[in-house]
N, C-alpha and C positions, 0 to 999 in steps of 0.2 A: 794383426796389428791393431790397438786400440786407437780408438780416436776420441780425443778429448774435445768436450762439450764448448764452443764457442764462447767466451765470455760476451755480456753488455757491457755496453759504453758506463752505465753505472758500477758493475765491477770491477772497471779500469782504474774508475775513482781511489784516490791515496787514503780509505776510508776505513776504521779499525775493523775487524770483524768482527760477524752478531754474537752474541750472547749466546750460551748454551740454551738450550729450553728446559722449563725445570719436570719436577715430577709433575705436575700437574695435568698431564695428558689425561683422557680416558680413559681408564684399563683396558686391556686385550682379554677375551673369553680363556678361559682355562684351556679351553681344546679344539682343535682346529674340525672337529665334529661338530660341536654346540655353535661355531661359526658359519657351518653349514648348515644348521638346525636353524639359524636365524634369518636364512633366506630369503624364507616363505612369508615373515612378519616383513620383512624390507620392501617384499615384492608387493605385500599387500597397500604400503605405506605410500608406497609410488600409485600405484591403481586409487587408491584414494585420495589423493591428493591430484591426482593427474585428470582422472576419467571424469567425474561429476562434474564438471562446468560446460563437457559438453553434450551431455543430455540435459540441455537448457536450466541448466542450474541445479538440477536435480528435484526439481518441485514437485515431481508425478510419483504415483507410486515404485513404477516399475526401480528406475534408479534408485530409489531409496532402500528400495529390497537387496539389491547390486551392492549397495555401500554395507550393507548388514551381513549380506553373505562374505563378503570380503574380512571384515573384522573378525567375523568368527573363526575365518582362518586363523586369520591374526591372534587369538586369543587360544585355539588348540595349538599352535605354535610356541606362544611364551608358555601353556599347561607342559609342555613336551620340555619346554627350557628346565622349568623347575625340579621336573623330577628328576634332570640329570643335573641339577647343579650342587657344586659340592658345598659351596658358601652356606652358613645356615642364616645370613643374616641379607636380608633383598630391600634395594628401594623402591621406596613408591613415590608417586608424583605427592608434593602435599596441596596442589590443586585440587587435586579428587575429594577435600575434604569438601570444598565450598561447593563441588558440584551435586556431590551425596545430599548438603545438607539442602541448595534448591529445589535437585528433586524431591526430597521428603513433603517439602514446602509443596508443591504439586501435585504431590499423590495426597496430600492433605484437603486439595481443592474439592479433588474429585470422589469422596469414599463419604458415605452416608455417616453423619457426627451424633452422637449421641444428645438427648435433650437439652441435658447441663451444656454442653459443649456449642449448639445451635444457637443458643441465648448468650451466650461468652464474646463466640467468635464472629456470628454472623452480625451481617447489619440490614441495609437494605434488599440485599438476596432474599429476606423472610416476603418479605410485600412482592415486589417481584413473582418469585415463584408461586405464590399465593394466590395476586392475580390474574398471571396468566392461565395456569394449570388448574385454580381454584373451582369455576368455573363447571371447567370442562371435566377434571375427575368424580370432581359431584354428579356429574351427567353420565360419564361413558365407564366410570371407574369406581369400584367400591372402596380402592386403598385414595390416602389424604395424598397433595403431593408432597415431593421429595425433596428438600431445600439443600442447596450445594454450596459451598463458597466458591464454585464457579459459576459463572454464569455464561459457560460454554463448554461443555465438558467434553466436548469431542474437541472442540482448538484444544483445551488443555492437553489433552492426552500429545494431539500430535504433536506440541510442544515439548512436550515428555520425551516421547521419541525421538524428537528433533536433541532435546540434550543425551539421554542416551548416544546417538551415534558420536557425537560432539564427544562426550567423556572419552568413550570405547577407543576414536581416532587420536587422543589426549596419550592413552594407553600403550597404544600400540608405537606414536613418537616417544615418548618416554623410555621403551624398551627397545627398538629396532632401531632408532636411530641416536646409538650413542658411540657407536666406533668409529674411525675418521674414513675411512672407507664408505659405510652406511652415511656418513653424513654428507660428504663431497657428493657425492651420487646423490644424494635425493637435495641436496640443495641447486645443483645445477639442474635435476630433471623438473624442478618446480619455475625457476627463472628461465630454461628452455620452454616449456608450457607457457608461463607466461608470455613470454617474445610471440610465440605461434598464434597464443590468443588475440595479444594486441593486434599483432598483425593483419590476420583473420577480421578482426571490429574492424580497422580502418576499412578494410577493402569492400568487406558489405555494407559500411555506411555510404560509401563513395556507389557504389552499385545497387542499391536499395531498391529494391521491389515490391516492399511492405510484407514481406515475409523471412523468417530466419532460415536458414540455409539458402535462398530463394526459393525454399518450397514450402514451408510450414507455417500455415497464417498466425497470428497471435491472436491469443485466444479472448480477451477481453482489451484489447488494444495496450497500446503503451509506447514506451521508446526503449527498443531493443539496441544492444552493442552485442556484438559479434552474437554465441549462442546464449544469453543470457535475455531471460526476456526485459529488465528492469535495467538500464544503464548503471544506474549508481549502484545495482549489486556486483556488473562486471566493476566495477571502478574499485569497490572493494575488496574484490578476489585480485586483482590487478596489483594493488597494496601490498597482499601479501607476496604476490612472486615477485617485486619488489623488494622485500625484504628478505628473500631467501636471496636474490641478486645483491643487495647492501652486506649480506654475511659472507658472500664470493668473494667482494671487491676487498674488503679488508683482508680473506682470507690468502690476498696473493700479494699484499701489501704487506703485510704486519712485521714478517719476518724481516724485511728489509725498516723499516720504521725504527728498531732499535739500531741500527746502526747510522740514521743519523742523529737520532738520540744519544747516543755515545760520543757525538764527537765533543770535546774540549771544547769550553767557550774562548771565542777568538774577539778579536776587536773589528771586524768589517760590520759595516754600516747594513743596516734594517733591507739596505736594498739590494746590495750584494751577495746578503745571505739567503734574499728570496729567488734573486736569480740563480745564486747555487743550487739551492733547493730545486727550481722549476727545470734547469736543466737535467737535476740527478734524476726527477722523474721520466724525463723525458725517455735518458740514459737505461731506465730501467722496463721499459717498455719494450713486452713481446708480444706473442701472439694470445697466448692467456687471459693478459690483463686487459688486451683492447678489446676482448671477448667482452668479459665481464662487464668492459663498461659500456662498450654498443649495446649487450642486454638492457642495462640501468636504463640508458637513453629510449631504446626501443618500447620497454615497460612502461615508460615515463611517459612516451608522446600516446603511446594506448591511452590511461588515465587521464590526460588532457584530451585527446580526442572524443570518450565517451561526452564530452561535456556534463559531465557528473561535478556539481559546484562541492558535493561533498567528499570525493575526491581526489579535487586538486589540493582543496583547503590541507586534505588530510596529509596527501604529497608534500606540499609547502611546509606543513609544522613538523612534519616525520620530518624532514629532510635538514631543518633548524635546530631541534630537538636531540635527534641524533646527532649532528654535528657537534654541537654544545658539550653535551655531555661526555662527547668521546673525545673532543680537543679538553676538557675540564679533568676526566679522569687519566686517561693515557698520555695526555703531553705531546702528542707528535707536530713534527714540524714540516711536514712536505702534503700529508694525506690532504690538507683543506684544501691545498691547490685544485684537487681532484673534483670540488663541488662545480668552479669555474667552466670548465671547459662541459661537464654534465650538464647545468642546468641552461648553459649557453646554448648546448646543441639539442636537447629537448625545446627550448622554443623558438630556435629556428626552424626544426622540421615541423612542428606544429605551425607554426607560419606560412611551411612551403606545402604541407597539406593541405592546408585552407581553412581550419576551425578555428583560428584563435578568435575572432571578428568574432563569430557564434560564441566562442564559448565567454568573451570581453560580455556580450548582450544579456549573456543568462548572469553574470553578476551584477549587471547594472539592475535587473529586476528581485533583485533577491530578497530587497526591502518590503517592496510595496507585496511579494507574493506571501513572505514567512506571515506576514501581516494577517492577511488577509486567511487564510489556509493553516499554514501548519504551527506557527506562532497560536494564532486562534484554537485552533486542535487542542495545543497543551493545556490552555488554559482551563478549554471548557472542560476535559477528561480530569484535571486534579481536581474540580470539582468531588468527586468522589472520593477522594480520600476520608475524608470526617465522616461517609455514609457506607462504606462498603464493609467497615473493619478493619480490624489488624493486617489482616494474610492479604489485603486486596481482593478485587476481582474474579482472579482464575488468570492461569496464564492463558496467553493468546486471547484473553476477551475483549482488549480495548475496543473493536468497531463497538462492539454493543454499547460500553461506556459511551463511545464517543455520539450516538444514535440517543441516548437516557438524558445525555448532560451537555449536550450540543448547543448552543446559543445563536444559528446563523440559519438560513432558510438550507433546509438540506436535500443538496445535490447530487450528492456523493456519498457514499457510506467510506470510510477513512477503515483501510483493512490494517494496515499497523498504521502510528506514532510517528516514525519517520524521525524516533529520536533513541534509541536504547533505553537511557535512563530514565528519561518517563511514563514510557510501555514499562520498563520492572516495576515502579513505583504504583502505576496504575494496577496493573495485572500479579502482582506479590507483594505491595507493601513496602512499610520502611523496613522489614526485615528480608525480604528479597534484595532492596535498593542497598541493604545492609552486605550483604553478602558477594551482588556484584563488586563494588565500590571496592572488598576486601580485597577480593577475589586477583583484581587489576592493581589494590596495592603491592599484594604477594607477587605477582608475577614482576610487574616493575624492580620490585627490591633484588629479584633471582638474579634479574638481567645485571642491573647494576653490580651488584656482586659479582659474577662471574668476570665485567669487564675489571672491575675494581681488582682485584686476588689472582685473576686469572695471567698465566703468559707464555700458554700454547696457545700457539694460533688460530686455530680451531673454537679453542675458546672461546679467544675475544672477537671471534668471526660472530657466532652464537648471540656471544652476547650483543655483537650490537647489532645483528638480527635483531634481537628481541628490544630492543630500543625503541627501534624505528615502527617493527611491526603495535607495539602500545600505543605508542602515540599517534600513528596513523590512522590506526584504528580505529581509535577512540575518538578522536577527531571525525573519523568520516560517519561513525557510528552517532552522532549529536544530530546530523542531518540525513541521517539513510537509515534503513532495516535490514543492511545486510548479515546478519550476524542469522536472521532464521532461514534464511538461504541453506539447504541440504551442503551444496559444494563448497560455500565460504563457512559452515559449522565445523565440516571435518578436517579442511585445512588446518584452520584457525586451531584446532585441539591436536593437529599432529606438533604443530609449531610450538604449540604453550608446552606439549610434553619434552621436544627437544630443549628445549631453553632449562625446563625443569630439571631435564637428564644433566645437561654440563653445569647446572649450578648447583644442584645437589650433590653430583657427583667431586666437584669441587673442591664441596666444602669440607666431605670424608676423608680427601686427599690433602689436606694442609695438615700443619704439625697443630694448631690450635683448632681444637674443634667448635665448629660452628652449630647452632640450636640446627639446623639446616639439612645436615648430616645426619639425622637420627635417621635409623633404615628400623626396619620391621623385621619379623622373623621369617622364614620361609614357607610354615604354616599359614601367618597373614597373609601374604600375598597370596596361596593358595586358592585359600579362600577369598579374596577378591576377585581372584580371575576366574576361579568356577563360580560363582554367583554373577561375574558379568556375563561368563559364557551362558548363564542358565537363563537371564533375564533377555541378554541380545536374540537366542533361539525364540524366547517365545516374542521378542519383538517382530522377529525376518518371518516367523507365522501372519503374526495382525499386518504385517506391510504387503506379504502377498496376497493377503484377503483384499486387502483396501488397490490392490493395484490390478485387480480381477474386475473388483469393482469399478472402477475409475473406465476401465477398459471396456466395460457393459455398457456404460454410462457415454462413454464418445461415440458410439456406434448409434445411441440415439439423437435426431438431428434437433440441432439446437431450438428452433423454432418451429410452431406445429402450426399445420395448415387443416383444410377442408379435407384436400388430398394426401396430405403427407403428414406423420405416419397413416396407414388407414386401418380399419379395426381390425383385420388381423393381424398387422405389424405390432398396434399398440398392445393387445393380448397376448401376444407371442413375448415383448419385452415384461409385460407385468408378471408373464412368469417364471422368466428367468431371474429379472428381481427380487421377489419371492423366495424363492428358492433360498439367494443368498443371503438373509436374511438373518437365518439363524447366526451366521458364520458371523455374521458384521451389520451390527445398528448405525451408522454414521448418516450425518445429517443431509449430506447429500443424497444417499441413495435413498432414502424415506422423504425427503423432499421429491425429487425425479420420479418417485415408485406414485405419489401421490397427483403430479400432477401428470402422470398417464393415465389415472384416474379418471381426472377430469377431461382430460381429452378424448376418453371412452365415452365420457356423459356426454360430451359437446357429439360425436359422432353419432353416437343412440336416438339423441333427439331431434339432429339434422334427418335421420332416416325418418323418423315417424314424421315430420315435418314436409318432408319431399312426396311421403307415401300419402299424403292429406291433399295434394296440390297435383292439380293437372298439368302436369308437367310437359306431357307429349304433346299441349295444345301452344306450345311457342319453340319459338325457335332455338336454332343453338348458342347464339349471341344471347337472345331471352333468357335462355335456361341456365348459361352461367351466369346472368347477374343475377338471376332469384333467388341463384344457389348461394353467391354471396349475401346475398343480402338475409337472407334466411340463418347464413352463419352466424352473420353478426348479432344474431337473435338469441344463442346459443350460451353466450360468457352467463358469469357469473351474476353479471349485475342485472342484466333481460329476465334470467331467469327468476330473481329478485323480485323483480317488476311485477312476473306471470302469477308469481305466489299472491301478490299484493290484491292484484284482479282475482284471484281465483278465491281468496280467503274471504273476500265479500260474498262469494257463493254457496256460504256454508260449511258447515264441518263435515259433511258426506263429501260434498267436492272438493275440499282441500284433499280428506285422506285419500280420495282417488288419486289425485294428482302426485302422492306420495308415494303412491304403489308403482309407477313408473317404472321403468328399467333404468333406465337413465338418472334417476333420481334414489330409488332405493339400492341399484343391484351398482352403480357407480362411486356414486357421493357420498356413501356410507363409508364405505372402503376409503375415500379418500381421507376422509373424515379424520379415520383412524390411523394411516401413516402421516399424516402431519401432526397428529396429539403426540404420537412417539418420537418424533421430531421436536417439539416443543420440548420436550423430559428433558432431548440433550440440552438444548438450547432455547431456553423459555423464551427469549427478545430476539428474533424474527419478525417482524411488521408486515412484512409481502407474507409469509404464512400465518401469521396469525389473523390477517383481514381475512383471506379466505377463508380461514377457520370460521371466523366470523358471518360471514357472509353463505358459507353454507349450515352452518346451522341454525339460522334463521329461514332456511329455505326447508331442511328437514322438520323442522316444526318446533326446534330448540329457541325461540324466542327472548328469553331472557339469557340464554347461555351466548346467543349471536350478540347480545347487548354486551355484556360485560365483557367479552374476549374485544370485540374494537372497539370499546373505551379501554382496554390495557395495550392496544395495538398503538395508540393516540397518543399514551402514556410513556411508552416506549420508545417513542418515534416523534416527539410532538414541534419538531421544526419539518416535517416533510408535509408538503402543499397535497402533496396525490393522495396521501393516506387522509388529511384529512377531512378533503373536498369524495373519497369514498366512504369515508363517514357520515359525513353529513346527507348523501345519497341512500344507504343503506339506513339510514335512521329515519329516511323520510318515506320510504316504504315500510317500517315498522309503525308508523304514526307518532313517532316522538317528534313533534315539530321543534319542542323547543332546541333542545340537545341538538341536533339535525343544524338549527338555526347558527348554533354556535359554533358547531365545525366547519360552514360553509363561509360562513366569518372567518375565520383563523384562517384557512387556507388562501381567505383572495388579501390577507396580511401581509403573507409568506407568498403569493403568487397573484398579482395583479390580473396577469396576463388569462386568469380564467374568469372573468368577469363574465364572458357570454357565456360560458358555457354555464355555469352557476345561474344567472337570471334566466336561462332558457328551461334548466333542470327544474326551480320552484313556481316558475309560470306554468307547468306542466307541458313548454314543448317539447323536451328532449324526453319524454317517458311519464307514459300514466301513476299522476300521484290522486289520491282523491281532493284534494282541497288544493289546489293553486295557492298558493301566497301569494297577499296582495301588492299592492305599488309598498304603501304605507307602512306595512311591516319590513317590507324587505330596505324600505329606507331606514327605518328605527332599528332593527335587528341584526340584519346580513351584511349591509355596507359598512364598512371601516369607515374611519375620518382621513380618507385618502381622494384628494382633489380632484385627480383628473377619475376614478370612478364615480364618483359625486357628478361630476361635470357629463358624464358620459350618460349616466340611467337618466339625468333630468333633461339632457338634451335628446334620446331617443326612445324613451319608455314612459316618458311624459307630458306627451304634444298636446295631450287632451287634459290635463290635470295640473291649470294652470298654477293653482293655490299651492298644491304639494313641490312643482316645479319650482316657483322661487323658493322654496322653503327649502328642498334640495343645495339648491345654488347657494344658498345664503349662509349652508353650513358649510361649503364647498370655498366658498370665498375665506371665511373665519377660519381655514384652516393653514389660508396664507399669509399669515400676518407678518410673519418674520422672512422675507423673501432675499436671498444673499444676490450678491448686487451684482454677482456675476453668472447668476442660474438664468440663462436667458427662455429656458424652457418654463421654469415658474414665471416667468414674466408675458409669456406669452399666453399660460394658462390665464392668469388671473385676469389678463383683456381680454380673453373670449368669454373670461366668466361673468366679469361686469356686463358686455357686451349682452349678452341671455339674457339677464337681468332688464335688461333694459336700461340700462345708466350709459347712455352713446359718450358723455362726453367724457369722461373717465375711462369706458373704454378704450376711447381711441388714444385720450392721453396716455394708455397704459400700453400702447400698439410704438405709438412713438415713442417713451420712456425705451420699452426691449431694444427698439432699431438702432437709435443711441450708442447703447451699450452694446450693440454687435450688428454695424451696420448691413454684414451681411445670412442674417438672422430669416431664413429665402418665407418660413410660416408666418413671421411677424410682416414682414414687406406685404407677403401677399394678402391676407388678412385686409389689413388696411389699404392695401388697393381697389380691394373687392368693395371695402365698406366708404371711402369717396367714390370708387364710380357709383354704388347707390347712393348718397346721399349728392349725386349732382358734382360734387368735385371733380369735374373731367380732366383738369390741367393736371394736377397731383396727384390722383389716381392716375394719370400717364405717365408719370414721370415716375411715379414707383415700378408699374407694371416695366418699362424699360430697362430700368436697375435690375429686375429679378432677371429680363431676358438676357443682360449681360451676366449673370450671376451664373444662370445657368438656360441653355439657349436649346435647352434638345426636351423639356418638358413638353407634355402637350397643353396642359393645366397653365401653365404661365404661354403659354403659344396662342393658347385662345384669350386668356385676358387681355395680352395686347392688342391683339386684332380687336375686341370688344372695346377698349378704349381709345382704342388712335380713331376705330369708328363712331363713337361717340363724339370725338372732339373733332374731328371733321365736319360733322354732324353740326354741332355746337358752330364752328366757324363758318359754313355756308350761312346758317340762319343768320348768325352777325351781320354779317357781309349782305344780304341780301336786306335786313333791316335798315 
């Protein structure tokens, strides 16, 4: 006996029934084989879109190889579709055009140009590679070098790759996910992912042990969400399951939406008909749709949890956005109810987790951080638009950019942009930034079309997927880099290909044909998928070379010690390194391979150092600090030094000293894997000093000059690079030059003031000439106050005349003093005060108190300077204030004691007189 399906309380309703649905479904595969034949692409679809986010994004090689091998399935699968398919006419994504034409744009960065073409296209890349390489291939190389219009051609490539899998997973949604079976499945398996992941972030950030799974430390720090090492790229990935969840919600809505669309306009009042409406939803509510929307919600409170500001932003306008456009084009009247009760219980549980306070804090500083950092970032990087050329930089090179064109003392090297459209513009030009821009118009237009024409449900589920996933996106992509994320590329391209499949497909399916519609022949498409299959093969090659590598490369430990690696460990890696070589030039294993190098030379000549030294004649406490202290003898810049002594002995003695093991049979070799190194990537600063630095040690003198002045050049807001310039240049005996980068650095870095005057006095390391007081006031010092104030107060006790003369420019450099800088106000009385001007001093001691009565250096200052001058009353009565100010000093503990015993002192004598 059958049993009929329950009705809802909404089908109870006296409500016309839906609408038929018209043709505009998806077509069904010709044969229930070739539906079987598409399996293997659906399975792949899922595996890629599912699996990469958690092998932490997929940023390592190994994943990336996993994502390539997986497509290829994917692509002998649609090969297999084609030969059996009877249609002679196939669509393709017209995405693929903009993708084809970036990468061309990028295989254009990196491929040696012809002369005519060098002079056209390049700009400042000619000086650049000129300088850095110029140099060195005159020295170590008979060919000129090689100028590229990147100026990273290993980032390029990987970028390369990085869009390859990105088109390929574009490919494979466009073709496997266009029947409603394939598409139900993989839209709920991406918003179930989603939910798991969010989930997952909440409960390790709640549990956080500074490692992701609680086992895997991160590898240059950061702030992780769930397995993602960068929060705002899970917030991204987060976005999009998201919007595979916004395509469900409509998808179990829509069919119901024309029927109260249907109903006759009546005369009940605005509020009548919203409570009709909010009860039919109610009425219509199963187990399904509160699925759907506990996902949304769950998705949502992830998102807000990463505290990713770019994010939520993206959340907030996707969610606006899509609203908009879909109350604008479709007309419904029940669906908006549905944003209410969402975005109400998204931040309550964000409230009962406990983030919103945090994530309220991270917007209240958004200002003063974009300011300061990544606002600054943009600016100083579009500097180079007027200098780099047409094509831009190279993909993936903005750190360099931002290292060349930098305007702030640098901290940090900036590995992307942290903005999409800027990184394009930077790194491709306005015809890169041409092509994105297109790119995002195309896809917008698909989406809106299909909700526009479309009225299968599936459809307009699709479409307004693809709404929300634009705008969120795009939105999040202004303040994040998630877009070069391995796991957010292939999502991202499965989802642009499904959007593509139902708008295209669409548009073949209406009776007026749309430009949209135009399919290719079955030859075409052939040949796209066996040239992506031919192109993706030799990619999953270079990914398992580079992920062999990477894997070589973690096995050595991050930091080298005296003991660790030790020379056979180091030997043993240099030649395994080696080896792979052939296989794979990438900047990292030739950086790594070079500086095991040097850790061989620092080990070779701790040995001949130990074997010199009576070692057995101390003890074991002895013998490990000699041993240290013997290491530290060892860097680059000691050994520098030894050159410097040893070059006064003659040219027999130098080239002894060159003959060396540790010098010829290590440092040569290093030499040479960091020159290959520079090929890829000429702007390096940490490899190019060494470069530097050791080939003024091998006897290359004028090649060690020119490479750190292109290091300087390259890098010229970093304080370390340039205060090692100025050191190496003052073993070469270039004083002047020397002069001027120990200058620029204490510019950019105050805080090395001793270590600089201790360097050209010759206490930190034998220079031959000491620099005098004299010079290093005229030359080395900035017109920076409190250094001013410091050399003439402790480098000048004996040299009174040069001392006020110090002070006097140290004073003039405070003219303009804001009236709420109570630290200039305290300078400027200790400066008078040196001077010797007491009365102005001290006016200037109480002028600061004034203006910040609890100001604890200005109080005491002027404590210190009445009790000398006899003021025992007032000097008490400050020193008092300070112990109430702060009562646990020892410094303010003894001056009271000094003046309450003074004026004790003071009052017996009274009293007794």
């Amino acid at each position: 006996m059958s049993q009929r399906k329950p009705k809802t309380l909404g089908e109870s309703f006296p409500i016309t029934p839906p609408q038929p649905v018209d043709a505009s479904s998806p077509p069904e595969d010709e044969s229930r084989f070739q539906r079987w034949l598409g399996l293997p692409g659906l399975l792949v679809a899922l595996f890629v879109a599912i699996a990469p986010p958690w092998m932490f994004g997929s940023v390592y090689g190994t994943p990336r190889w996993l994502i390539g091998v997986a497509l290829l399935v994917g692509l002998v699968s649609w090969w297999l579709e084609l030969s059996l398919a009877r249609k002679r006419q196939q669509q393709l994504p017209f995405m693929m055009l903009f993708v084809i034409a970036g990468g061309l744009l990028g295989l254009l960065q990196v491929v040696p140009l012809p002369t005519w073409a060098n002079d056209f296209l390049l700009g400042a890349q000619k000086s650049i590679y000129e300088g850095t390489l110029g140099p060195l291939t005159r020295g170590l190389d008979s060919r000129g070098p090689t100028a590229y219009l990147s100026l990273d051609t290993d980032a390029t490539w990987n970028m390369l790759q990085l869009m390859l899998l990105g088109f390929l997973a574009m490919l494979v949604g466009f073709r496997f996910v266009r029947r409603s079976f394939e598409s139900i499945v993989f839209l709920t398996a991406v918003t179930a992912n989603g939910v798991v992941l969010a989930f997952f972030g909440i409960v390790q950030k709640l549990t956080f042990n500074g490692k992701i799974y609680w086992q895997f430390e991160l590898p240059n720090g950061g702030t992780p969400f769930g397995p993602f090492i960068n929060r705002n790229n899970a917030a991204g990935y987060l976005l999009m399951c998201l919007a595979a969840s916004v395509g469900l919600i409509v998808l179990t809505w829509v069919k119901k939406e024309s029927r109260i669309g249907s109903r006759r306009p009546n005369d009940d009042s605005a509020l009548d008909q919203l409570r009709l409406q909010a009860l039919y939803l109610i009425g219509e509510l199963n187990a399904r749709k509160i699925a759907v929307l506990t996902a949304a919600v769950f998705i949502s409170a992830g998102i807000v949890s990463s505290l990713s500001r770019g994010g939520v932003t993206g959340l907030m306008f996707g969610a606006i956005a899509t609203l908009i456009l879909f109350c604008v084009v479709r007309r419904p009247q029940a669906s908006v109810l549905l944003m209410i009760p969402v975005l109400g219980t998204v931040v309550l549980l964000t409230v009962w987790i406990g983030y919103y306070e945090q994530l309220m804090n991270r917007f209240d500083d958004v200002g003063e951080i974009s300011q300061t950092t990544r606002v600054q970032s943009w600016s100083d990087s579009l500097q180079s638009l007027g200098e780099m050329g047409l094509l831009g930089s190279g993909l993936g090179s903005y750190p360099v950019i931002q290292r060349i064109y930098g305007q702030t003392n640098e901290r940090y090297a900036f590995e992307y942009a942290e903005n999409q459209f800027v990184q394009t513009l930077v790194d491709a030009g306005i015809p890169g930034l041409i092509l994105l821009v297109s790119a995002i118009a195309l896809l917008t237009y698909l989406a809106w079309f299909a909700l526009r024409h479309g009225s299968n449900s599936l459809t307009i589920a699709v479409a307004t997927m693809g709404i929300f996933l634009i705008t969120s996106q795009c939105v999040a992509a202004t303040f994040d880099f998630g877009w070069y994320i391995p796991a957010n590329t292939v999502l991202l391209g499965i989802l642009v290909g499904v959007v593509s499949q139902y708008s295209q497909g669409l548009a073949g399916r209406l009776k007026n044909k749309h430009f949209i519609a135009v399919s290719a022949g079955r030859w075409l498409a052939s040949i796209v998928v066996i040239s992506s299959f031919v192109i993706c093969l030799l990619t999953v090659f270079s990914l398992s070379r580079r992920a062999d590598m990477e894997a070589n490369i973690r096995a050595i430990p991050r930091t080298f010690s005296s003991e660790s690696p030790n020379l056979v460990e180091t030997e043993k890696w240099i030649d395994e390194l080696n080896r792979s070589l052939p296989n794979s030039r990438h900047t990292l294993q030739l950086n790594t391979l070079g500086e095991l190098w040097l850790h061989r030379s620092r080990l070779l000549l701790l040995q001949s150092q130990l074997a010199s030294f009576p070692m057995t004649e101390l003890s074991e406490s002895k013998q490990e600090e000699k041993r240290k202290e013997l290491w530290n003898l060892t860097n680059l810049a000691a050994i520098e030094m030894q050159v410097r002594e040893v070059r006064t002995g003659g040219s027999r003695r130098l080239a002894d000293f060159r003959r060396q093991p540790y010098v010829d049979g290590s440092l040569i070799p290093a030499l040479a894997c960091f020159f290959e190194s520079l090929k890829e990537k000429p702007v390096q600063p940490e490899i190019q000093m060494l470069v530097g630095q050791i080939a003024s040690v091998v006897g290359e003198k004028e090649i060690g000059k020119s490479v750190i002045q292109q290091t300087v050049a390259n890098s010229p807001k970093n304080a370390s690079f340039l205060f090692s310039a100025g050191r190496s240049f003052l073993y070469l005996d270039e004083y002047e030059e020397a002069m001027e980068f120990l200058r620029s650095s204490l510019v950019l870095e105050p805080g090395r003031f001793k270590t600089v005057i201790d360097l050209v006095q010759g206490r930190a390391g034998w220079i031959e000439r000491p620099i005098s007081n004299q010079t290093i006031a005229d030359k080395i010092l900035p017109d920076d106050a409190t250094l001013l104030f410091k050399f003439a107060t402790q480098n000048l006790k004996d040299e009174e005349e040069l001392r006020i003369q110090v002070l006097e420019r140290a004073n003039s450099t405070l003219k303009d003093i804001k009236f709420s800088d109570a630290a200039e106000q305290l300078l400027k009385a200790r400066i008078l005060l040196a001077m010797g001007d007491m009365e102005r001093g001290t006016q200037q001691l109480e002028y600061a108190i004034t203006m910040n009565s609890r100001n604890e250096m200005a109080i005491y200052d002027l404590a210190v300077l009445l009790l000398a001058d006899g003021e025992v009353e007032k000097s008490l009565v400050f020193a008092r204030k300070l112990s109430e100010i702060n009562n646990s000093s020892p410094k303010y503990k003894k001056l009271l004691k000094d003046a309450q015993f003074e004026f004790d002192k003071k009052h017996v004598f009274e009293k007794q007189e």
